[in-house]
MIBABA-715120 format. One record per residue (C-alpha): residue in three letters; x, y, z. Coordinates in steps of 0.5 Angstrom, whole numbers, plus 500, padded with zeros to 3 digits. Each point is the difference from the previous one (the first is absolute). Last residue first. Example, Ala and Ser with C-alpha at 12.3 -4.5 7.8 and 13.67 -1.06 7.14 Angstrom:
MIBABA-715120
SER527498514;ALA498493502;
//
This chain:
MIBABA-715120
UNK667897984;UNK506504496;UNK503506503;UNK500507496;UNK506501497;UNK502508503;UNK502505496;UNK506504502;UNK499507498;UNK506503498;UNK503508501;UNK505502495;UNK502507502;UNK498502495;UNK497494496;UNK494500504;UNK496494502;UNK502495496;UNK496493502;UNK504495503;UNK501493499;UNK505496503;UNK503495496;UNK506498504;UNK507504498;UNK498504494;UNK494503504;UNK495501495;UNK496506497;UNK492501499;UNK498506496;UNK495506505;UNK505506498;UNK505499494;UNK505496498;UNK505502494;UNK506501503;UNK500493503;UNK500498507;UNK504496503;UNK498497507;UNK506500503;UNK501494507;UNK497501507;UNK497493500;UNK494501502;UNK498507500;UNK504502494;UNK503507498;UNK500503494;UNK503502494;UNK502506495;UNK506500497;UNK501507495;UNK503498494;UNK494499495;UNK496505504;UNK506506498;UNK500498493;UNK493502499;UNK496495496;UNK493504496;UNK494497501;UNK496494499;
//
């Protein structure tokens, strides 16, 4: 793991979710491709760019 960088620990970042509208935080040491939740619903979503945060919603499939 790297060095932490004072400016990362206090920047916020987060995105928005499709379902509720509600944050999707994210922590600082998060990368491309990891799985974050919506701290409302549930939702998850794959972390497709961190500047600016883009998010993938995962879609469950539905059950027979």
């Amino acid at each position: 793991m790297g060095k932490r960088n004072k400016r990362y620990e206090k920047e916020h970042r987060a995105g928005r979710c499709e379902l509720c509208d509600g944050d999707v935080e994210l922590e600082f040491y998060v990368e491309r491709g990891d799985v974050v939740a919506c701290t409302n619903c549930g939702a998850e979503y794959v972390l497709k760019a961190l500047q600016p945060v883009r998010l993938k919603l995962i879609e469950e499939e539905p059950e027979p």
